[in-house]
N, C-alpha and C positions, 0 to 999 in steps of 0.2 A: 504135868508138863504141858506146856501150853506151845505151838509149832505156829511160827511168824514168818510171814515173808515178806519185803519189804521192796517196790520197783522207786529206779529215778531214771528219768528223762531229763537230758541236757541239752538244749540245739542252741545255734546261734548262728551267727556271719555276720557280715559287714566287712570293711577297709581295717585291716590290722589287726581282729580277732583271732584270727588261724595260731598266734602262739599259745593261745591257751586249749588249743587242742592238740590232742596227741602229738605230731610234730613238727613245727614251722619255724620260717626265720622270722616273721611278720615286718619287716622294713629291711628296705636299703637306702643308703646316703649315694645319689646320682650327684656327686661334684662339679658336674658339666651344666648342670641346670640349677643345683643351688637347694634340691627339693630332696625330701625324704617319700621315699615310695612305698604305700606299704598294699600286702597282698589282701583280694579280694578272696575269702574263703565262706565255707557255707559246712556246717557240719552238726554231728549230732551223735552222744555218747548216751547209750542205754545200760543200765545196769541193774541190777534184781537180785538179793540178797536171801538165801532162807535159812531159816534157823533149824535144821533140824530137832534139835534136842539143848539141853541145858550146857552142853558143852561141845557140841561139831555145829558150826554153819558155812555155807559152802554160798561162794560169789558167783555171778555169770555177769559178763561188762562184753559188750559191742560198741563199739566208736568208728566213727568214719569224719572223713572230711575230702573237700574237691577246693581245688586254689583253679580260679576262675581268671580268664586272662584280662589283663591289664594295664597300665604302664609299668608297672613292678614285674607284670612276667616278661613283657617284651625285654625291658633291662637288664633282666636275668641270665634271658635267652642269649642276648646283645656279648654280654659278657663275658657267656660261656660258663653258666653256673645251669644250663638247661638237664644235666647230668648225660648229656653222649660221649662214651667212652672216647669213642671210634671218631669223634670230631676234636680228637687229644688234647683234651682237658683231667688228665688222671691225674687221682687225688684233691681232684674237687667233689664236692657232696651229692649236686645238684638237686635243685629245689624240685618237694611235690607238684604234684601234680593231684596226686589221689591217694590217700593212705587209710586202710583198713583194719584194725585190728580187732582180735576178740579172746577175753581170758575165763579161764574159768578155773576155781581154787575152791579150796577148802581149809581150813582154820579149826585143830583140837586142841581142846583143852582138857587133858588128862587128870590133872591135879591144878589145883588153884597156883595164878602166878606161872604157867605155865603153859605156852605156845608151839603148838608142831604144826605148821602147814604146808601147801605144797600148789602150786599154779602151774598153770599150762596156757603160753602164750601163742596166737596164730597172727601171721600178717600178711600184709602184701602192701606194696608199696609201686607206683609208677609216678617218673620225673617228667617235668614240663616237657622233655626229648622223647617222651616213650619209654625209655628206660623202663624194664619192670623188675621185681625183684619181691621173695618170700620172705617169709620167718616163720621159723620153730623154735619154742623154746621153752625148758621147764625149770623151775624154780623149787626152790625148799626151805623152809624156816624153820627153827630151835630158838625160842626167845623164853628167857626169863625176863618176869616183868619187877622190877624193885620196889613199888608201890604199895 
């Protein structure tokens, strides 16, 4: 038996990138000006895989990102997508500001064609307003695989 670990690194940023991390709206359509706005974000997703044995390997992923201000976040702000409750915009989302999460899982494989795993998610999340806000949360899989 041979025991494999495997690391990836992901970073990026720029104007409009922020969708493809963990979670953003990455544009608005400003009709007043005619322009699409999109957020300045900057982020970066680590993740590190080991293989225990010929049938358990267990994941660990860290991702964060920061939405940096802009004309997309002043518009936001403008709107009232900043996420303050207390400035009565309820049931609106309001946009990041800063989201962090981090998972950590494991994946058996009992018998061939056969998947039982289980994850544990942490987060924290704060809106262009301040707004802050957690997560917990755990997950469970039973997959047959038909292949």
């Amino acid at each position: 038996m041979e025991i494999k670990g495997k690391v990836v690194l992901v970073t990026g940023g720029g104007n409009g990138i922020g969708r493809y991390f963990n979670y953003s709206e990455g544009a608005i359509y400003n009709p007043g000006t005619g322009k699409i706005l999109t957020e300045k974000i900057a982020g970066l997703v680590l993740g590190y895989q080991h293989k225990a044995s010929d049938t358990f390997r267990m994941n660990f992923v860290l991702g964060t990102q920061k939405n940096f201000n802009n004309d997309y976040t002043a518009y936001a702000i403008q709107r009232g997508y900043g996420g303050n409750l207390s400035a009565g915009d309820e049931g609106q989302f309001g946009v990041n500001r800063r989201v962090t999460q981090a998972h950590i899982g494991g994946i058996w494989n009992p018998v061939k064609l056969v998947d039982i795993g289980f994850e544990y998610i942490w987060g924290q999340r704060e809106t262009l307003d301040g707004v802050k806000g957690d997560l917990s949360r755990i997950n469970f899989l039973a997959r047959y695989n038909l292949n």
